[in-house]
C-alpha positions in Angstrom: 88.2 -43.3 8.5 88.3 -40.2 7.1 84.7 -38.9 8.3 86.0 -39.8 11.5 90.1 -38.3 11.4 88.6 -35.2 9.4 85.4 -34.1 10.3 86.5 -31.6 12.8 88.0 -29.7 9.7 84.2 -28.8 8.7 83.1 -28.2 12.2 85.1 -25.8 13.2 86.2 -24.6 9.6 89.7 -25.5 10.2 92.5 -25.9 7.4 93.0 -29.5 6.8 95.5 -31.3 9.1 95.5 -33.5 12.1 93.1 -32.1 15.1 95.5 -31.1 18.1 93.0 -32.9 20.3 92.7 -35.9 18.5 95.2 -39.1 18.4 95.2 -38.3 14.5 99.2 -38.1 14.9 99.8 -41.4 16.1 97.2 -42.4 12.6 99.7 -44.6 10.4 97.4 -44.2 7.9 98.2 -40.4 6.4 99.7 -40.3 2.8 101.5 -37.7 4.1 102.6 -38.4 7.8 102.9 -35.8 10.5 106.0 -35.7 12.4 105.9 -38.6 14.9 104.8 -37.4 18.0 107.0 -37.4 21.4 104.4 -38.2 23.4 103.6 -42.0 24.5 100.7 -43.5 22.2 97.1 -42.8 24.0 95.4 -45.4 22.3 96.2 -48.9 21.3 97.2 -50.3 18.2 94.4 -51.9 16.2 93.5 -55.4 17.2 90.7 -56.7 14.6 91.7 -57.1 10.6 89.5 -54.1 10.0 91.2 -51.9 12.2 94.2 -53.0 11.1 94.1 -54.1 7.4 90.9 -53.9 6.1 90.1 -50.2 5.8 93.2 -49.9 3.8 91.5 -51.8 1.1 88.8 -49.2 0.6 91.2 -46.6 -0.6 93.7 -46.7 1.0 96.0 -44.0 3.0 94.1 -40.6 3.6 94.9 -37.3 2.6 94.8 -34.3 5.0 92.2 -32.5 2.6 89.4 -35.4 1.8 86.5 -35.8 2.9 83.5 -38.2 2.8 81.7 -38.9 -0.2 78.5 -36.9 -0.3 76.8 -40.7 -2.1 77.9 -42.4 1.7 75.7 -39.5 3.9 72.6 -40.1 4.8 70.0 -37.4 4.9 67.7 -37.3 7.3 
């Protein structure tokens, strides 16, 4: 999860936070949550127990400045 909510951060060296054009804010995952959105959700809540649950289990909530574990790249 967070390679995926936070990669943009080393892409396009921006500070940490959510990516504006990402459905990051609707993430109820954050250790620190945004503001809620007033928008209407764009994507649909989680449906499998990995989506939902299991992640969670892994470490849980994600901070706005982590990143993935050098160890879990893989160099090609």
């Amino acid at each position: 999860m967070t390679y995926v909510l936070l990669n943009f951060c080393k892409h396009v060296r921006a500070r940490p936070g959510v990516d504006p054009h990402s459905s990051g804010a609707w993430f109820d995952g954050w250790a620190s949550p945004p503001p809620p959105p007033a928008d209407a959700r764009p994507v649909a809540a989680p449906r499998t127990w990995l989506g939902a649950v299991g992640w969670r289990r892994a470490g849980g909530a994600i901070a706005f400045d982590e990143a993935p574990r050098a160890e879990n790249l893989i160099e090609r």
